[in-house]
N, CA, C and O atoms as a MOPAC input file, in Angstrom:
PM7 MOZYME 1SCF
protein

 N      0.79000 1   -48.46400 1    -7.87500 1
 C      0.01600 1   -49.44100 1    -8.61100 1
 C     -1.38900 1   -48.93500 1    -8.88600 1
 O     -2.09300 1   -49.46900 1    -9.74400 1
 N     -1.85700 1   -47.74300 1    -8.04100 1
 C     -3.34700 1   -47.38600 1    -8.40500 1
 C     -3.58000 1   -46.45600 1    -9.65200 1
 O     -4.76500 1   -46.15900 1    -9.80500 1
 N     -3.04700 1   -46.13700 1   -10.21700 1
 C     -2.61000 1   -45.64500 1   -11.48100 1
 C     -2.63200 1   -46.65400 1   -12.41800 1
 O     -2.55300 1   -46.31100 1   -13.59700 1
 N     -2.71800 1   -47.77900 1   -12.16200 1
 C     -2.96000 1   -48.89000 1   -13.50000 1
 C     -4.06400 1   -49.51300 1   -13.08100 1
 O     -4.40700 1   -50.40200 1   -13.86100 1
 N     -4.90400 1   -49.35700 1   -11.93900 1
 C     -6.00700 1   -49.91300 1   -11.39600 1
 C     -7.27700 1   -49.15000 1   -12.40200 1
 O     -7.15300 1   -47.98200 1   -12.77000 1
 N     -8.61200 1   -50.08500 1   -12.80700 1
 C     -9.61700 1   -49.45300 1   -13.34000 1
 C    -10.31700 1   -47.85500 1   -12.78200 1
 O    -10.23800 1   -47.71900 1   -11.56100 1
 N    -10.76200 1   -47.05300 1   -13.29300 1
 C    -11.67800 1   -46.48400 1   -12.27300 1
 C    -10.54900 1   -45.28100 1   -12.22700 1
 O     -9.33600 1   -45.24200 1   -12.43300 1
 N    -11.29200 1   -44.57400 1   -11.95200 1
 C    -10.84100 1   -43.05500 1   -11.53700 1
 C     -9.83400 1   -42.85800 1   -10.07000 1
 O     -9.58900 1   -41.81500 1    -9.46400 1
 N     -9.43600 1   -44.08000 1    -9.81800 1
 C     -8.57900 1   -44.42500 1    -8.60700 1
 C     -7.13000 1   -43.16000 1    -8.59400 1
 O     -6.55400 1   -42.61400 1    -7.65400 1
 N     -6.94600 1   -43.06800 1   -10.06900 1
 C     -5.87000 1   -42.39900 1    -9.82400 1
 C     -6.05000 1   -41.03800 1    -9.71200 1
 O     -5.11700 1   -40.40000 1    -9.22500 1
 N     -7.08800 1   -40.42900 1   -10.07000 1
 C     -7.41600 1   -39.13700 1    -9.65900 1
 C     -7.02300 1   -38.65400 1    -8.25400 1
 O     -6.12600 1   -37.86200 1    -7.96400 1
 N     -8.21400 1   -39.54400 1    -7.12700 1
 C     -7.69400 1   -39.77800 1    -6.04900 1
 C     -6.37000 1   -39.60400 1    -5.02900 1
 O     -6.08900 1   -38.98900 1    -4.00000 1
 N     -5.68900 1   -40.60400 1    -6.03500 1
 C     -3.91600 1   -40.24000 1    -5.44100 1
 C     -3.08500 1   -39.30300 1    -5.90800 1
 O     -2.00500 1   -39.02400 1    -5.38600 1
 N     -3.67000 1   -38.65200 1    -7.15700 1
 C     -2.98400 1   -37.09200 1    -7.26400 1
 C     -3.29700 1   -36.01000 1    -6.29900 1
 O     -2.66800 1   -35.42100 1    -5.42000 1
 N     -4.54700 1   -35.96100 1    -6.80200 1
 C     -5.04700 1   -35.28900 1    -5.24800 1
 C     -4.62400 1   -35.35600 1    -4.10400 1
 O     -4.29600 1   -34.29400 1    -3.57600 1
 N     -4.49900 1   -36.51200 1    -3.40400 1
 C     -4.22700 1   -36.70600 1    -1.89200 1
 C     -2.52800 1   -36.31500 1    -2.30600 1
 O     -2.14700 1   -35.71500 1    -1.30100 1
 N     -1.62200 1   -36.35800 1    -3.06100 1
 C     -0.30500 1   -36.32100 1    -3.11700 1
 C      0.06600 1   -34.85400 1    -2.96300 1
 O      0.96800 1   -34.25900 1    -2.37300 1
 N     -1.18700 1   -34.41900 1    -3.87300 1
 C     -1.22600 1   -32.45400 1    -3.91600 1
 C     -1.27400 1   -32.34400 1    -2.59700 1
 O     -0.26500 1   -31.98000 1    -1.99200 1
 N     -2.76100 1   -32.71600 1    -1.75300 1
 C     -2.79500 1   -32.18500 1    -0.66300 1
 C     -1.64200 1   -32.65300 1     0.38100 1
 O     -1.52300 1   -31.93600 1     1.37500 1
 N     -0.94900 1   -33.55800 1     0.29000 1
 C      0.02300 1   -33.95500 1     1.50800 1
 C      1.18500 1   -32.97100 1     0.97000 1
 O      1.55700 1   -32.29600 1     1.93100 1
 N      1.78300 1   -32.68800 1    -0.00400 1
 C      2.75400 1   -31.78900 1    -0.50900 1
 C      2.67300 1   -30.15400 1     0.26100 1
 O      3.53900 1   -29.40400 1     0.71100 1
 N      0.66000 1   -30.03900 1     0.10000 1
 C      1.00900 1   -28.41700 1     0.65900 1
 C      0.84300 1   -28.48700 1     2.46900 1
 O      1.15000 1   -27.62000 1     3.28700 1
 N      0.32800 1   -29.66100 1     2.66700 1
 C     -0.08500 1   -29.73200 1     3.93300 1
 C      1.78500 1   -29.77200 1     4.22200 1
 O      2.00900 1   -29.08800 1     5.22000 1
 N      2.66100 1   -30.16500 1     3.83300 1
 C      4.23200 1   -30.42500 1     4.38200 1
 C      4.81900 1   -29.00600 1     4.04300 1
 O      5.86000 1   -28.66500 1     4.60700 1
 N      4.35100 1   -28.36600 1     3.36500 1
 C      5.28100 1   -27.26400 1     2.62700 1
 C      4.38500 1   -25.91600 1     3.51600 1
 O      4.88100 1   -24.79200 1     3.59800 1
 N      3.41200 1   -26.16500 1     3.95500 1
 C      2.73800 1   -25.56900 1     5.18300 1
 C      3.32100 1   -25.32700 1     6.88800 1
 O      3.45500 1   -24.43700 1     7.72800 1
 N      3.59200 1   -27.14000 1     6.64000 1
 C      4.01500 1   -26.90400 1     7.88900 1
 C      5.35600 1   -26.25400 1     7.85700 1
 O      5.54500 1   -25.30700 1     8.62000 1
 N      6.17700 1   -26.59800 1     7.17200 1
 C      8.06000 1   -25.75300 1     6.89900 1
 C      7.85400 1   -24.56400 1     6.78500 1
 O      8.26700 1   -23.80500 1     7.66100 1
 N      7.17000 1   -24.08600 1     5.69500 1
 C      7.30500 1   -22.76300 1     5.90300 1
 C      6.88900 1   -22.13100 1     6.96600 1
 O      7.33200 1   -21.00300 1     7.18000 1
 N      5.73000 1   -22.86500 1     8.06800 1
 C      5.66600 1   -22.22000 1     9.71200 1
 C      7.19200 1   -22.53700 1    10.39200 1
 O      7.70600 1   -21.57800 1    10.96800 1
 N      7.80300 1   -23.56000 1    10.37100 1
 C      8.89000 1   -23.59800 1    10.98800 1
 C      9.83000 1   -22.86200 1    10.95400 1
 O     10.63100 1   -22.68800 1    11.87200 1
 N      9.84200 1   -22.16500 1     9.51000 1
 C     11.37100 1   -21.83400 1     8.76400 1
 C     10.72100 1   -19.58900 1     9.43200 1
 O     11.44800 1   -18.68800 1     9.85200 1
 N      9.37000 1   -19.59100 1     9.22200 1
 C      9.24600 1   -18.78800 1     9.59700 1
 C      9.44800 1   -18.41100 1    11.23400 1
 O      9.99400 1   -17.37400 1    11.61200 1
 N      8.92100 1   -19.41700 1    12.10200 1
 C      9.08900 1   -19.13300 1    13.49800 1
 C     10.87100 1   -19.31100 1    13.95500 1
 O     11.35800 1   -18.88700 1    15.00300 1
 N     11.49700 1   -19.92900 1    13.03100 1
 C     13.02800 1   -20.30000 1    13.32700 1
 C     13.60400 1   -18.37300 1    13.23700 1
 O     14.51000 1   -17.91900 1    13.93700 1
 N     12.99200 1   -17.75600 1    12.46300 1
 C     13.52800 1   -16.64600 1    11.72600 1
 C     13.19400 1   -15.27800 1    12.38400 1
 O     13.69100 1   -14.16300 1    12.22500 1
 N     12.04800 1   -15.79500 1    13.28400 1
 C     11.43600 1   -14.66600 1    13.83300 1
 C     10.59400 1   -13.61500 1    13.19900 1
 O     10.50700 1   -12.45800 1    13.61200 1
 N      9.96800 1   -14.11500 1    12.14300 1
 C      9.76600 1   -13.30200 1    11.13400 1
 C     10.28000 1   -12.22500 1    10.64500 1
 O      9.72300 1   -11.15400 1    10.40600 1
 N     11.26400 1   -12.50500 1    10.51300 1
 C     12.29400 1   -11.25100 1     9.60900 1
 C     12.83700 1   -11.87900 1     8.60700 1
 O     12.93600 1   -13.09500 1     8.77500 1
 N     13.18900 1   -11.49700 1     7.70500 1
 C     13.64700 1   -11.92200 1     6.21900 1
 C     15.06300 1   -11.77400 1     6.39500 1
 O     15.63800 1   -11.14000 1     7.28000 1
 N     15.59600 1   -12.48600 1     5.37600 1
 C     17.13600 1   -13.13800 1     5.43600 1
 C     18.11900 1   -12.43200 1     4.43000 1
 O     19.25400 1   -12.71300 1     4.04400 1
 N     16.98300 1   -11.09900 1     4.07100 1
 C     18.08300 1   -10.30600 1     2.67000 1
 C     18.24700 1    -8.69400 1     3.94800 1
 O     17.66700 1    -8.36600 1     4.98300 1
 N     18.78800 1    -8.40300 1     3.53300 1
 C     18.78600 1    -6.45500 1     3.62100 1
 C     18.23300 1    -6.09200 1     1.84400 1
 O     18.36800 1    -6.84000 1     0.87600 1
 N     17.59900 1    -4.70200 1     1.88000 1
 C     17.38000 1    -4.07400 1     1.17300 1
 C     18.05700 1    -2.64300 1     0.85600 1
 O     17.90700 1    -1.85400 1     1.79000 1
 N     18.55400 1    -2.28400 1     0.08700 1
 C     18.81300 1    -0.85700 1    -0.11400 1
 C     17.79400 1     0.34800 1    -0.64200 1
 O     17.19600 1     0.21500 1    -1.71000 1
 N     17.64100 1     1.55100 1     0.19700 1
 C     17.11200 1     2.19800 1    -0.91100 1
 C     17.91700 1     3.52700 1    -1.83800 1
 O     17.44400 1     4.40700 1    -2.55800 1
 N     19.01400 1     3.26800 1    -1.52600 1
 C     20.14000 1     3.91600 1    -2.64500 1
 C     21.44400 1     3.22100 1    -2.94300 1
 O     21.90200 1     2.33200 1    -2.22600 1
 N     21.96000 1     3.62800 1    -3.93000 1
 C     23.21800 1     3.05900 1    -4.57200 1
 C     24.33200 1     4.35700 1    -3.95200 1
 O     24.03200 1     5.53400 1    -4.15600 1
 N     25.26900 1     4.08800 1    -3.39800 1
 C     26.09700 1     4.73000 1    -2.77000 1
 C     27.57200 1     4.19600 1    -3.34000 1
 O     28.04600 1     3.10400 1    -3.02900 1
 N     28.36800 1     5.38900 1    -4.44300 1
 C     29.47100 1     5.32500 1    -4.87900 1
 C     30.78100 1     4.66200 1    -4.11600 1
 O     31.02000 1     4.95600 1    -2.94400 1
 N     31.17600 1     4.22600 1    -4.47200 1
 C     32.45400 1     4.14200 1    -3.21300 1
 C     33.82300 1     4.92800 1    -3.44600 1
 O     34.61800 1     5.29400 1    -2.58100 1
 N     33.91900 1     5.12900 1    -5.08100 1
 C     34.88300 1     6.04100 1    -5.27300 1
 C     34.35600 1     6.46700 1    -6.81100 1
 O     33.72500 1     5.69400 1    -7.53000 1
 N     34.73600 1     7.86700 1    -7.19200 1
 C     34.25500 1     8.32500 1    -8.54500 1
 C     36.19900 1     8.14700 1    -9.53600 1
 O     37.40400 1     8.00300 1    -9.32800 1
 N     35.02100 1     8.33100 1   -10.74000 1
 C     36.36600 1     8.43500 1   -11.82900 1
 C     36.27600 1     9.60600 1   -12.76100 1
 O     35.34500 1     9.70400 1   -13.56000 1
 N     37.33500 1    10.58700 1   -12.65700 1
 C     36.35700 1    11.82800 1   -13.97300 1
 C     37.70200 1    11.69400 1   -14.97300 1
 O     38.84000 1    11.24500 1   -14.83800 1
 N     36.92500 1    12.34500 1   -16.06700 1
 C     37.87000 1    11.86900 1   -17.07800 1
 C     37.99800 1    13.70200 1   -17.78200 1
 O     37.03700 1    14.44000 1   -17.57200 1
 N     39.04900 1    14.17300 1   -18.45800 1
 C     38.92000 1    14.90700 1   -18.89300 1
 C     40.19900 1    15.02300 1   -19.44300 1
 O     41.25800 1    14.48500 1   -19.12100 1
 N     39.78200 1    16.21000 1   -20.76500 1
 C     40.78600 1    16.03200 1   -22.02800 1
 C     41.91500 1    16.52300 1   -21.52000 1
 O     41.83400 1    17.29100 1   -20.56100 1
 N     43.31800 1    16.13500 1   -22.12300 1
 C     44.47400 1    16.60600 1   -21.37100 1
 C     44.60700 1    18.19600 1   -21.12200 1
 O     45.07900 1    18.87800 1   -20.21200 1
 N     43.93400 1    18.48700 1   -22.42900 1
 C     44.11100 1    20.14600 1   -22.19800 1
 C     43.66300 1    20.90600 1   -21.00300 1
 O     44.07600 1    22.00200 1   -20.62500 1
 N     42.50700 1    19.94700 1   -20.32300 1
 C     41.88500 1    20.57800 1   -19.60900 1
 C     42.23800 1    20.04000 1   -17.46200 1
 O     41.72700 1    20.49500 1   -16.43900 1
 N     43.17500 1    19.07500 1   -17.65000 1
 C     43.58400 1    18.15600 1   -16.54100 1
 C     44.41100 1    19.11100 1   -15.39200 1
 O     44.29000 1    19.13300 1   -14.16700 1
 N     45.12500 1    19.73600 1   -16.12100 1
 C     45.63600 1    20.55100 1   -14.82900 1
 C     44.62200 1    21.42100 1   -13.93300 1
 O     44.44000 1    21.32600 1   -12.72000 1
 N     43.94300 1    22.38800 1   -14.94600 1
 C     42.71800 1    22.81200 1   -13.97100 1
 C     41.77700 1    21.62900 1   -13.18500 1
 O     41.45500 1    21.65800 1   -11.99700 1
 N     41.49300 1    20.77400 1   -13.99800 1
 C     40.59700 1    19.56800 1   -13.25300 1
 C     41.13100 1    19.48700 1   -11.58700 1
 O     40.58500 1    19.78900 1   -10.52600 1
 N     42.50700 1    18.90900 1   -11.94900 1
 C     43.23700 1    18.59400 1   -10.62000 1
 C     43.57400 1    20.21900 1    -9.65200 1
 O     43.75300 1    20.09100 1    -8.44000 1
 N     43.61500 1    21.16300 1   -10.05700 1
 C     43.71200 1    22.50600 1    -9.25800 1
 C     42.26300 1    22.82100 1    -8.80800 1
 O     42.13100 1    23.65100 1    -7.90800 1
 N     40.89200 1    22.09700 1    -9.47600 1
 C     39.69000 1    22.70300 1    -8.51300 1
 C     39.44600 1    21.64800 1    -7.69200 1
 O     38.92800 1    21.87800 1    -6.60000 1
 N     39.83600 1    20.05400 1    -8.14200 1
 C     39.50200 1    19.11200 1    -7.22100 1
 C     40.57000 1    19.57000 1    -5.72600 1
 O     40.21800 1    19.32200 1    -4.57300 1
 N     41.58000 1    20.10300 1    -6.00900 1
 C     42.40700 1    20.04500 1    -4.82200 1
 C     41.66700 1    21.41700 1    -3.72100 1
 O     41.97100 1    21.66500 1    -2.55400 1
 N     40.99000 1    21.87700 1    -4.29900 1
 C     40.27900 1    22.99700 1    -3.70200 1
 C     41.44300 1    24.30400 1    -4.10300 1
 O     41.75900 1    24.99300 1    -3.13400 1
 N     41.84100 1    24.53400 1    -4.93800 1
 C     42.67800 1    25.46900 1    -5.06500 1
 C     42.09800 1    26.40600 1    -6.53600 1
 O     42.31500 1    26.05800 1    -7.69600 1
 N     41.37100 1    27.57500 1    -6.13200 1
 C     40.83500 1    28.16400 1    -7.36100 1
 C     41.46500 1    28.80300 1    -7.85200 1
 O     41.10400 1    29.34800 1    -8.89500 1

């Protein structure tokens, strides 16, 4: 209702709404941090590691492909 009241009243309750929002989002994020131990909840990589390759090559050339992959020179 202070939002339809005369007067700069509603300034006031934005404000105080801002500050109770970070004052709550202050306190959680201490909680969510001390719950966690401060360690983060992702892993990171610092390489991309294949899991299997694909080679492609013209038929003419497939039998040798498959005689050097087999280790056979």
């Amino acid at each position: 209702m202070g939002l339809f009241a005369d007067g700069p009243v509603w300034l006031g309750l934005i404000l105080g709404g801002i500050a109770i929002g970070a004052a709550w989002g202050a306190v959680i994020g201490l909680i969510s941090y001390a719950a966690t131990g401060g360690r983060r909840d992702f892993t990171s990589l610092t390489a991309i590691v294949a899991g299997r390759y694909d080679i492609v090559a013209d038929a003419q050339h497939a039998r040798r492909a498959r005689e050097l992959l087999a280790g056979g020179d």
